[in-house]
C-alpha positions as CSV (number, residue, x, y, z in Angstrom):
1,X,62.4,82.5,82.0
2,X,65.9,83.4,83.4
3,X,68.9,81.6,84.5
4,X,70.5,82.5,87.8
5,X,74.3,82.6,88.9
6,X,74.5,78.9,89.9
7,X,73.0,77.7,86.7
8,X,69.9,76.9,87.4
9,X,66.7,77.7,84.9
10,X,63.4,79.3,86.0
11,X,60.2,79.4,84.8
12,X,57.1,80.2,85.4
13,X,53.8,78.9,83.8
14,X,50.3,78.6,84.3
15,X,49.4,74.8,84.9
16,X,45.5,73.2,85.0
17,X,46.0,73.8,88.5
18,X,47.1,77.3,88.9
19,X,50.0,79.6,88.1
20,X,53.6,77.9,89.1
21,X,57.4,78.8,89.2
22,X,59.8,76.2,88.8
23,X,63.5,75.9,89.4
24,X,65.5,73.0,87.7
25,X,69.2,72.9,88.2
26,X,71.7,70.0,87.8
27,X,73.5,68.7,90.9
28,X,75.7,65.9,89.5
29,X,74.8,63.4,87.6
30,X,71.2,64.6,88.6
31,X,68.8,67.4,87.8
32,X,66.8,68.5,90.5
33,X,63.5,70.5,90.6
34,X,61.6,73.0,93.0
35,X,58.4,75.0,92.8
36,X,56.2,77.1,94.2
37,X,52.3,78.1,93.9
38,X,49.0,76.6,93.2
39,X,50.6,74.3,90.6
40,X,53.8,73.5,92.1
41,X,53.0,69.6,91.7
42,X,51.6,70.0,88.4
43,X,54.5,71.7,87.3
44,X,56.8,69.3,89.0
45,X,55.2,66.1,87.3
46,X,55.7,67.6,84.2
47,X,59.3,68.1,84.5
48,X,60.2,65.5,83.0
49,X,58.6,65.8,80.2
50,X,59.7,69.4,79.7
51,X,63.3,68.0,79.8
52,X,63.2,65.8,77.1
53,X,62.6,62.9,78.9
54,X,60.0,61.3,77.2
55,X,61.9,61.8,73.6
56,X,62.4,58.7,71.9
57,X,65.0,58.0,69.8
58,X,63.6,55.1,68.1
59,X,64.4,54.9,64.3
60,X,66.8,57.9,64.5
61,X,70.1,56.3,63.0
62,X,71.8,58.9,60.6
63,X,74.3,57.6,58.2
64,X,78.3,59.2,58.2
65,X,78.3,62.7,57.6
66,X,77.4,65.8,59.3
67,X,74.0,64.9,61.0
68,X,75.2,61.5,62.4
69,X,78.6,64.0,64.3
70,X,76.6,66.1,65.5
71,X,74.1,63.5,67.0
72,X,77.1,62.4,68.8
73,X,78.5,65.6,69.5
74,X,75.2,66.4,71.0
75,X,74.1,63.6,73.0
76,X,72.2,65.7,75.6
77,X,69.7,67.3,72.6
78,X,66.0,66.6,73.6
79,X,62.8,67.4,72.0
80,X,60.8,68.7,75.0
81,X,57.1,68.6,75.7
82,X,56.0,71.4,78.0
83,X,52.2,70.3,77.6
84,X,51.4,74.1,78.1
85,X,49.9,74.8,74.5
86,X,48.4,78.4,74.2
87,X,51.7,79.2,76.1
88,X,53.9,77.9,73.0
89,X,51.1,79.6,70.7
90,X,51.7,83.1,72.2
91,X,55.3,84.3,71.0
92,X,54.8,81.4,67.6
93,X,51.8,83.9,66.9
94,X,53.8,87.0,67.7
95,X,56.7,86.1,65.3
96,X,55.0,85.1,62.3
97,X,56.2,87.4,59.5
98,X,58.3,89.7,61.5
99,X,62.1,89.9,62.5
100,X,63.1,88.4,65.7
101,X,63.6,92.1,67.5
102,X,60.4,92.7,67.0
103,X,58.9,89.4,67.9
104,X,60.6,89.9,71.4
105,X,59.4,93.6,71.9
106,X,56.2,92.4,71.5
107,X,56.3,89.4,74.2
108,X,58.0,91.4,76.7
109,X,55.6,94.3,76.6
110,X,52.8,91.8,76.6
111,X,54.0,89.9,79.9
112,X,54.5,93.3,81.6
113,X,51.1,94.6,80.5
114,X,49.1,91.2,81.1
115,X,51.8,89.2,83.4
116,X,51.3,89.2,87.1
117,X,54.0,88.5,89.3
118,X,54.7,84.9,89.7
119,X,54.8,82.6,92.8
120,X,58.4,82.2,94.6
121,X,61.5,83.8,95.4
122,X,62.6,84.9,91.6
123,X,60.8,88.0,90.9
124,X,59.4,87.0,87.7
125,X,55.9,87.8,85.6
126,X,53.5,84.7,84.7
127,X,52.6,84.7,81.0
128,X,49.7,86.6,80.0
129,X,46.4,84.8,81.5
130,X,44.4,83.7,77.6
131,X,41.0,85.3,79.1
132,X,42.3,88.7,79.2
133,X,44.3,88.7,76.5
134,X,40.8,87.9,74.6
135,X,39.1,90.3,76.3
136,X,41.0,92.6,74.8
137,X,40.4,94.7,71.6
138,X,43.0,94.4,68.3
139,X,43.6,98.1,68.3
140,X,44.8,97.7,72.0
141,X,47.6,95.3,70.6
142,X,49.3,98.4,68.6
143,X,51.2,99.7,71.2
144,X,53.7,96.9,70.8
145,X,53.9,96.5,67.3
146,X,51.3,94.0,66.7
147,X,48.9,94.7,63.5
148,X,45.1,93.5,63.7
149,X,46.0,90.3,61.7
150,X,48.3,88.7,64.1
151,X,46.4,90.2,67.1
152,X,43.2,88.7,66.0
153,X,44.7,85.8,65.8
154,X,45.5,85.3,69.2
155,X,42.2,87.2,70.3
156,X,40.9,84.0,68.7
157,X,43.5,81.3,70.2
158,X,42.9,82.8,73.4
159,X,39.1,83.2,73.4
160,X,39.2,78.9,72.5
161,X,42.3,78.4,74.6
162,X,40.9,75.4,76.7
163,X,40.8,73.9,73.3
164,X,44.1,74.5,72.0
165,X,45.0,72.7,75.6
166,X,42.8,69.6,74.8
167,X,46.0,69.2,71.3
168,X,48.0,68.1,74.6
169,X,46.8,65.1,75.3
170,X,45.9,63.9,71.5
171,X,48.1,61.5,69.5
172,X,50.5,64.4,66.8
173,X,48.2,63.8,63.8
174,X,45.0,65.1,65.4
175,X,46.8,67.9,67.8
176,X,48.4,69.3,64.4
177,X,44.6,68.8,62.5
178,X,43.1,70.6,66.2
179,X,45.8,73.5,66.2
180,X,45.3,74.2,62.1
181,X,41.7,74.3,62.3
182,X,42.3,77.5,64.2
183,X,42.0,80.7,62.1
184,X,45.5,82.4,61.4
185,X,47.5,79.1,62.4
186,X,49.3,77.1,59.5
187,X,51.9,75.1,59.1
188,X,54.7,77.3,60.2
189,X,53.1,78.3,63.5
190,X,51.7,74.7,64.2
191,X,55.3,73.3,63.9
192,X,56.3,76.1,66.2
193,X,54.4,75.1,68.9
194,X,54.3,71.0,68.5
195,X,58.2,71.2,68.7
196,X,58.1,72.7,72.2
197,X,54.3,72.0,73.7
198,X,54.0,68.5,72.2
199,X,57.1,66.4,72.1
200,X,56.6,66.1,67.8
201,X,60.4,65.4,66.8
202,X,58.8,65.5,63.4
203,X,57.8,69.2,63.1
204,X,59.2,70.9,60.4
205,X,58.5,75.1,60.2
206,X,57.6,75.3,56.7
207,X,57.4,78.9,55.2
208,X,60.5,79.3,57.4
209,X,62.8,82.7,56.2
210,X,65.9,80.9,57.5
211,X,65.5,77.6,58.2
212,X,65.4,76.2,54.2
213,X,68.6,78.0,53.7
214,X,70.3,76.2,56.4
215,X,69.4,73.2,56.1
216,X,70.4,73.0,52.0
217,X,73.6,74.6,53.2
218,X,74.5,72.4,56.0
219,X,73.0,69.2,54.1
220,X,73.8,69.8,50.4
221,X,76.3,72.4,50.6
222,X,73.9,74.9,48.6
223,X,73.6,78.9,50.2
224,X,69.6,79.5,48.9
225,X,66.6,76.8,48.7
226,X,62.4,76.9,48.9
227,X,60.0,74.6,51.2
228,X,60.4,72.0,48.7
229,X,63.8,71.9,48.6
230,X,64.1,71.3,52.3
231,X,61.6,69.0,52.5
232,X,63.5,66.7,50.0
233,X,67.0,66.6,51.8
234,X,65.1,65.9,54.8
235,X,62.9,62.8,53.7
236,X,65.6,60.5,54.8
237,X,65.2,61.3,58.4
238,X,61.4,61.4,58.4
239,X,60.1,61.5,61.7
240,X,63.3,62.8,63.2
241,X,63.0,65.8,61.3
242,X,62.6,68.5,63.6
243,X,65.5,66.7,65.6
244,X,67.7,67.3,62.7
245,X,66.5,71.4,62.4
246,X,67.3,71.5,66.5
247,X,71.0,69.7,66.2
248,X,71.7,72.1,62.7
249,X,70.7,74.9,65.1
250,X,72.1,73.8,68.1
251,X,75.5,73.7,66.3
252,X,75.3,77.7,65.4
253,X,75.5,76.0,61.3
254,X,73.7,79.0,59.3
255,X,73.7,79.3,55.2
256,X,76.1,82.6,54.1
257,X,73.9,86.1,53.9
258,X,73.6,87.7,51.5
259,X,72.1,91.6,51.1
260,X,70.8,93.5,53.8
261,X,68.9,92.4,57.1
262,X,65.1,92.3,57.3
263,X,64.4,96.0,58.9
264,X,62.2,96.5,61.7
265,X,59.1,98.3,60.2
266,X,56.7,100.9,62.1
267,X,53.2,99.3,62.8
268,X,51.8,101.8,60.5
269,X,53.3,100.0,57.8
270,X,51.9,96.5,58.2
């Protein structure tokens, strides 16, 4: 993904009927979509979607206080729904248990290895195709800082991605049972992906390093909390949830830090 001069976001994907770029800009009070390649209508049928769209606000009515301002300082906030699962599953996989920096050398150095160039005029990569990312042995994974656990993990996703697809069109109950029946995938990575591929305003990343922290500090005014802690302020807005993570987030509110930053550690280490 990039965003060009004018403003307008790019992104490329690989749709049920081929790989696709797609350019969506606003013009006005409008937004406006092109596309190019074998899944250029796919891609542009889904837009909508991938905007928000389809999010509902239905039972989302905070009382006074932090999370009902922001709600209205942040009117535009969607939950999207890409519908491209083993897409959202790739970099969820690749950051689970790591720092950020790492998470993101490992995604870039799979899309150049893996990533052909994409359809259109923006000189981007597709994301790596799942069959050849299965094909592929762990050991082969090393040489951007992914051990054997989190690359067999994806060996697996990938090798089954057509099912991991099928979570798409399910109701949220059974795509979250469908996506933690898969080895390696629990709570944290399922919310990762159901937040972005599925439209699930709900999600909640338990086992989170950050996201406890901020939500006791923005909520209860408290620097440090566990899972269980988080889970409790957020009960009042249950199934709005995730929407309440996304506008904390979106408004750049983080609990104090303390100590030193997680380090980036050699793969000979993990």
């Amino acid at each position: 993904m990039r965003t060009d001069a004018a403003g307008a976001w790019w992104r490329t994907t690989r749709t049920p009927d081929g790989p696709a770029t797609e350019r969506i800009r606003r013009v006005g009070s409008e937004i406006r979509g092109e596309a190019w390649g074998p899944g250029a209508d796919w891609a542009l049928a889904a837009a909508p979607d991938l905007l928000g769209a389809g999010d509902s606000l239905e039972g989302f009515d905070p009382p006074p206080g932090l999370v009902r301002e922001l709600h209205h300082r942040m009117p535009g906030l969607r939950i999207t729904r890409s519908r491209a699962v083993f897409e959202a599953l790739l970099p969820a996989v690749l950051t689970q248990k790591v720092t950020g920096l790492e998470a993101a050398r490992a995604i870039r150095g799979l899309v150049r290895a893996l990533g052909e160039p994409a359809p259109g005029p923006a000189g981007l990569r597709l994301p790596p195709p799942p069959e050849a990312l299965a094909a592929l042995p762990y050991e082969w994974f090393h040489r951007f800082g992914v051990e054997m656990r989190r690359a067999n993990v994806l060996r697996h996703a990938a090798a089954r991605a057509d099912r991991l697809e099928e979570a798409g069109a399910m109701d949220l109950a059974s795509a979250r049972r469908r996506l933690l029946a898969f080895p390696g995938v629990g709570p944290w990575t399922a919310a990762e992906v159901a937040v972005v591929a599925l439209g699930d305003a709900d999600a909640v990343s338990v086992g989170d390093y950050h996201i406890p922290n901020t939500v006791a500090w923005a909520l209860a005014g408290e620097p440090r909390a566990d899972d269980e802690r988080m889970l409790e302020l957020l009960e009042p807005y249950a199934g709005h949830r995730g929407r309440v993570i996304r506008l904390l987030e979106a408004a750049g509110i983080s609990a104090p830090r303390y100590g030193p930053r997680a380090t980036v550690r050699s793969i000979r280490n993990l």
